[in-house]
C-alpha beads as a LAMMPS data file, in Angstrom:
LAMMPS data file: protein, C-alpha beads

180 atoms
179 bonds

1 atom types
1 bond types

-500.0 500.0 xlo xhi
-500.0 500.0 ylo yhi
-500.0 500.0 zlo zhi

Masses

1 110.0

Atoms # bond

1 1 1 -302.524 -239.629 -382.215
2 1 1 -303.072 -238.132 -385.460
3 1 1 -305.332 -234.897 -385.508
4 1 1 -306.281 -232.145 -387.730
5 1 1 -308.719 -231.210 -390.739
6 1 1 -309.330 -233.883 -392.861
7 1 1 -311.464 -233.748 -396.264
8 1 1 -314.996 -233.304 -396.428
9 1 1 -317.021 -236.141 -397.278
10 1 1 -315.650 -238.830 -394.613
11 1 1 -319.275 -240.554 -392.964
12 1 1 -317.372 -242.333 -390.176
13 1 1 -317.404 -240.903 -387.043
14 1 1 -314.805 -242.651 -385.590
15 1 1 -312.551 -240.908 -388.558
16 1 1 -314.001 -238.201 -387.817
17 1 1 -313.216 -238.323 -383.857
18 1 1 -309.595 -239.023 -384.851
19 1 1 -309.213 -236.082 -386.912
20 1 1 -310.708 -233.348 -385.147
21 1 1 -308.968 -231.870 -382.310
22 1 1 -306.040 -230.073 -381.998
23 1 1 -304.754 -228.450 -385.687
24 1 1 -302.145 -230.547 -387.093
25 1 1 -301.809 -227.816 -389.427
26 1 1 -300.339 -224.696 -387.735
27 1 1 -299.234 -221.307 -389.430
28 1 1 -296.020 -219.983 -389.761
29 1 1 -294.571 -223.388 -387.838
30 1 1 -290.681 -223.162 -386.878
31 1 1 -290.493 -226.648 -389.505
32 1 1 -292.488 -226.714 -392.104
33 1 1 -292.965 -231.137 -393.376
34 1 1 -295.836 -230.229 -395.542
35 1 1 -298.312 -227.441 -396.622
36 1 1 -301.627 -226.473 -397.442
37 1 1 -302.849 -223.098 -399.258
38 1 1 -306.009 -221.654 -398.704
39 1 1 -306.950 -219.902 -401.805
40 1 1 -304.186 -220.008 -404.085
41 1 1 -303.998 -218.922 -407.347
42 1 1 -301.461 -220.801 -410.352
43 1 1 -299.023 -217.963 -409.316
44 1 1 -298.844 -219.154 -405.925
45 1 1 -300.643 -215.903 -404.186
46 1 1 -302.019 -217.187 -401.072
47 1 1 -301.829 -218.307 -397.041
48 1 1 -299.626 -220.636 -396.544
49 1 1 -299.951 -223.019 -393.598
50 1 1 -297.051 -225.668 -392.188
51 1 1 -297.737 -229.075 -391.020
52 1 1 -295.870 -228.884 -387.820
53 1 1 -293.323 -232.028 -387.138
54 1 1 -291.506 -230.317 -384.156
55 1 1 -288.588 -228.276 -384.088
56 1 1 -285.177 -229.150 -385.700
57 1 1 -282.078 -227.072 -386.589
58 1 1 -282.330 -223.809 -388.135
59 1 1 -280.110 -225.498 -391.122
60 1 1 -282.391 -228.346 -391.169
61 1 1 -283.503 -228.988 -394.741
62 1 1 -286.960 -230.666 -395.204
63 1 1 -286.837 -232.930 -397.784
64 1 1 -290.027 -232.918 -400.176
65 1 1 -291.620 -235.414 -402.569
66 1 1 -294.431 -235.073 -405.061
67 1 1 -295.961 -238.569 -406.539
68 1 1 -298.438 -236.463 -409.288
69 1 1 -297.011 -234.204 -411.553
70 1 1 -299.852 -232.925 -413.209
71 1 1 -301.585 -229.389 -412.500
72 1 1 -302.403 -229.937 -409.023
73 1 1 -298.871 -231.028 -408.436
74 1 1 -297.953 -227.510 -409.590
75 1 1 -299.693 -225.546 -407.306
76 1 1 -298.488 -227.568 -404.510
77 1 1 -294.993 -226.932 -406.130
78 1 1 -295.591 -223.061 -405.977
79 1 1 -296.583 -223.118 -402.580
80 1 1 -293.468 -225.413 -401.148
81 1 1 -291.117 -223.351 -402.633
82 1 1 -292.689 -220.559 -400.482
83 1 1 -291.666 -222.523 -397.179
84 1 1 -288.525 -221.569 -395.929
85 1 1 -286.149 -224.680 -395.554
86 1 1 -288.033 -226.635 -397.210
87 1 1 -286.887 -228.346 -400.837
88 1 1 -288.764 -230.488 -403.355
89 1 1 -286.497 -232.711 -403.884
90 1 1 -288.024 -235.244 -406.004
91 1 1 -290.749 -235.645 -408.340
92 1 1 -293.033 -239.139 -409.439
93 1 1 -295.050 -240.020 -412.185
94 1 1 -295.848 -242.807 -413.957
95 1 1 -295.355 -241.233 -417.398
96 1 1 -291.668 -239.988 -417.519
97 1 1 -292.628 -236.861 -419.658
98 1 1 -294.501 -235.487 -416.485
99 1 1 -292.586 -235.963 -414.135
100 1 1 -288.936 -234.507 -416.560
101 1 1 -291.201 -231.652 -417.751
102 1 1 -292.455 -230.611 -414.162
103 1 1 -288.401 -231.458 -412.732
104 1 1 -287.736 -229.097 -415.299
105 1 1 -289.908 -226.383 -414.291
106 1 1 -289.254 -226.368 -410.299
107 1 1 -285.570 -227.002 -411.056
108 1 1 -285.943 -230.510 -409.129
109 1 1 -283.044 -232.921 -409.150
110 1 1 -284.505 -236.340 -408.530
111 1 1 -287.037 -237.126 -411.530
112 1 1 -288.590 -240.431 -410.878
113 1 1 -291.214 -243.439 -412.792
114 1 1 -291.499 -245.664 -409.742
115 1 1 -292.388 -244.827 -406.109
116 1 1 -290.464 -247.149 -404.346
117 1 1 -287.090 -246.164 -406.160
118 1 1 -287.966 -242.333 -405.183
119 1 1 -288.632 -243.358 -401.588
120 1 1 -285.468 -245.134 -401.257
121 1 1 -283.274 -243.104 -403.360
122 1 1 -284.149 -239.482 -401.904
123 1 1 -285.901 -240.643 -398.569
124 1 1 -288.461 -237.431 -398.379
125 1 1 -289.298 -236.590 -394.944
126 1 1 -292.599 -235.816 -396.362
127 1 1 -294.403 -236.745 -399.423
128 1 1 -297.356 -234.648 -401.529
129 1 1 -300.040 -237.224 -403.471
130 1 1 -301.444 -235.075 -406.536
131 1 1 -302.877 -238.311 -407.870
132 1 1 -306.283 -239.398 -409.438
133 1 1 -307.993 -240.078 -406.238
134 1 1 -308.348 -243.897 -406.415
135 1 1 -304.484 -243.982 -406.475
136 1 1 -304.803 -242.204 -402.988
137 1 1 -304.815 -245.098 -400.436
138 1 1 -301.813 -247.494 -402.184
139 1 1 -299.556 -244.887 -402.830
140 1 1 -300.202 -242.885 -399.072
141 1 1 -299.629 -246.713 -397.361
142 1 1 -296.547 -246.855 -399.282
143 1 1 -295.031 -243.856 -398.221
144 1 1 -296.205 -244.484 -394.589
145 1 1 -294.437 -247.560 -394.765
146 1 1 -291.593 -245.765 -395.778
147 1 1 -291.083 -243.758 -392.935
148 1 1 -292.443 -240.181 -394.590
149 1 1 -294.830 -238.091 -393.544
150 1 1 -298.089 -237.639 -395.885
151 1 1 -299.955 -234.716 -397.355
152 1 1 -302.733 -236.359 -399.339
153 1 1 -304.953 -234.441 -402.133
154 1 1 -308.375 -234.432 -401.741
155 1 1 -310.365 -236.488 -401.493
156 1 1 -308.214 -238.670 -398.507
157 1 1 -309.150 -241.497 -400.039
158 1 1 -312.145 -242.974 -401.954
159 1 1 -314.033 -244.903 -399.086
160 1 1 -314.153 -245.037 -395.167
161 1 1 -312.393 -248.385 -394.160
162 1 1 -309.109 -247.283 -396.170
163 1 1 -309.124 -243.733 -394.254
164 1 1 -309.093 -245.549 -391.081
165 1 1 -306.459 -247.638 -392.254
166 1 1 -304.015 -245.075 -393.043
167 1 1 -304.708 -243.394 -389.801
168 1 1 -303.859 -246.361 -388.319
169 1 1 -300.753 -247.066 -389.736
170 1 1 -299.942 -243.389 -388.978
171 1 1 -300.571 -243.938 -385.490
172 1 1 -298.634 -246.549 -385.210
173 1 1 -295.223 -245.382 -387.059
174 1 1 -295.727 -241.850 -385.331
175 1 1 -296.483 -240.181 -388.626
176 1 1 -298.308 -237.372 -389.399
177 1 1 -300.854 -237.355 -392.527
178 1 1 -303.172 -235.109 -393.898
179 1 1 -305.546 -234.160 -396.330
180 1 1 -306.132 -230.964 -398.168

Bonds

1 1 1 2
2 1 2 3
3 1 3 4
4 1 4 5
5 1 5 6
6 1 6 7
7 1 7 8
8 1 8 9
9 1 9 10
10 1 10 11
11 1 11 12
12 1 12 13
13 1 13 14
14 1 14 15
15 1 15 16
16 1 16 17
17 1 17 18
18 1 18 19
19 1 19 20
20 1 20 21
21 1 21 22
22 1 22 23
23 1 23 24
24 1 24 25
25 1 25 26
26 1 26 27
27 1 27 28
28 1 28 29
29 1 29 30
30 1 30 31
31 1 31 32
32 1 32 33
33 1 33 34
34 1 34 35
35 1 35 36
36 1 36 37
37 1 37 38
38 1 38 39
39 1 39 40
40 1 40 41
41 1 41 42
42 1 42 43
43 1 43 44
44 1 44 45
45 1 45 46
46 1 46 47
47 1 47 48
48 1 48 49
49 1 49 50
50 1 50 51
51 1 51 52
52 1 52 53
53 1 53 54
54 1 54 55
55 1 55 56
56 1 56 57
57 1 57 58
58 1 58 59
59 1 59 60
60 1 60 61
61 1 61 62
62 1 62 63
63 1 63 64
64 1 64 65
65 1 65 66
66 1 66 67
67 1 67 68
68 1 68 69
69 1 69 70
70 1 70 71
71 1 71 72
72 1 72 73
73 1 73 74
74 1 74 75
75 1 75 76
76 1 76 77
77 1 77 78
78 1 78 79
79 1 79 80
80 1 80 81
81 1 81 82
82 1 82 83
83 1 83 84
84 1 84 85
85 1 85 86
86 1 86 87
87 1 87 88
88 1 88 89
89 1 89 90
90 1 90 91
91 1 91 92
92 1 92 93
93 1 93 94
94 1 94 95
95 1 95 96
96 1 96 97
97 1 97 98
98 1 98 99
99 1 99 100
100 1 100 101
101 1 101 102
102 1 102 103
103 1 103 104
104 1 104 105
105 1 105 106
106 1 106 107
107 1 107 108
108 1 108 109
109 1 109 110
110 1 110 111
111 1 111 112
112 1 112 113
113 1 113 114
114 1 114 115
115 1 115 116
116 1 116 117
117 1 117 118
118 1 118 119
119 1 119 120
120 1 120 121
121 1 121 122
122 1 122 123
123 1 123 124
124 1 124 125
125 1 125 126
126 1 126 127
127 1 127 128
128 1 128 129
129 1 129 130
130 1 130 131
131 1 131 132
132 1 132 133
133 1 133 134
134 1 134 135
135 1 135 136
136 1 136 137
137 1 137 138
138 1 138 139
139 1 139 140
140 1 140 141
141 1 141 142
142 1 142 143
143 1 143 144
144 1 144 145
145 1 145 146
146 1 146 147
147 1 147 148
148 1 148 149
149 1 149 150
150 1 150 151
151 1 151 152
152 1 152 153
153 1 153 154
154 1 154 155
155 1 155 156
156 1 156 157
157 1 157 158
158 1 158 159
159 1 159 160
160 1 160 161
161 1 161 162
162 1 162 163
163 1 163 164
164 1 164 165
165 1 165 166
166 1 166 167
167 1 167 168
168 1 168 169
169 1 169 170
170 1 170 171
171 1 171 172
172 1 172 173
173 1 173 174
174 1 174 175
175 1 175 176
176 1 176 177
177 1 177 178
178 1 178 179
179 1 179 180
């Protein structure tokens, strides 16, 4: 079952009940699939915390995708980069000059217009949405779908029934997603 903080503003309590519980976000985790700060700045000063996906190899490499390369995408940049073993290793946007320009910045080899072609050509183990939010709900089923894990921008998405359906979907492919 999916659990952990979820974005303010959800009115269901059933999403609610699903989400609260146990942290799905723990500190200083031995493998890190995703991340959160808590009162970052643009240099990247802040806590970091590690969505926990269980322990692999000391060598293990998590792979990381960002769909979103505009300022928010950049602070989540800052912050991965932070995580030891973990690697952005691709970045999305539907205008090219983003996502060659941000690429460019974090040193990022896979530089990418179209979702699906990033999710089958890099296969992220996890995936960050820094999207407008009404983007939120398509693009986190897609991933899901996909087999990656899901770090979502807030808000989770822009109504109640489409929350419960990525939790859902979650649940069922033994995925972990978040919001933050």
């Amino acid at each position: 079952m999916v659990r952990g903080p979820t974005a303010s503003g959800l009115q269901s309590e059933g999403v609610r009940g699903v989400l609260e519980g146990e942290p799905l976000l723990k500190q200083k985790s031995e493998r890190a699939a995703g991340m959160a700060a808590e009162s970052a700045d643009e240099r990247g000063s802040g806590e970091i915390f590690c969505l926990y996906a269980g322990s692999g190899g000391a060598n293990e490499v998590i792979k990381v995708g960002i769909i979103g390369c505009g300022k928010m995408a950049d602070q989540h940049a800052v912050q991965i980069q932070r995580i030891k073993g973990a690697e952005i290793t691709a970045v999305c946007d539907s205008e090219a000059l983003m996502a060659e320009q941000m690429a460019d910045r974090f040193q990022v080899a896979g530089c990418f217009t179209d979702v699906q072609t990033m999710l089958t050509t890099v296969r992220p183990d996890v995936v960050h949405i820094t999207t407008p939010p009404f983007s939120h709900y398509s693009l986190a089923k897609t991933c899901l779908e996909a087999g990656c894990h899901v770090y979502v921008e807030k808000p989770f998405t822009v109504n109640t029934p489409e929350a419960e359906e990525l939790i859902g979907l979650a649940e069922r492919k033994a995925l972990k997603i978040t919001a933050g």
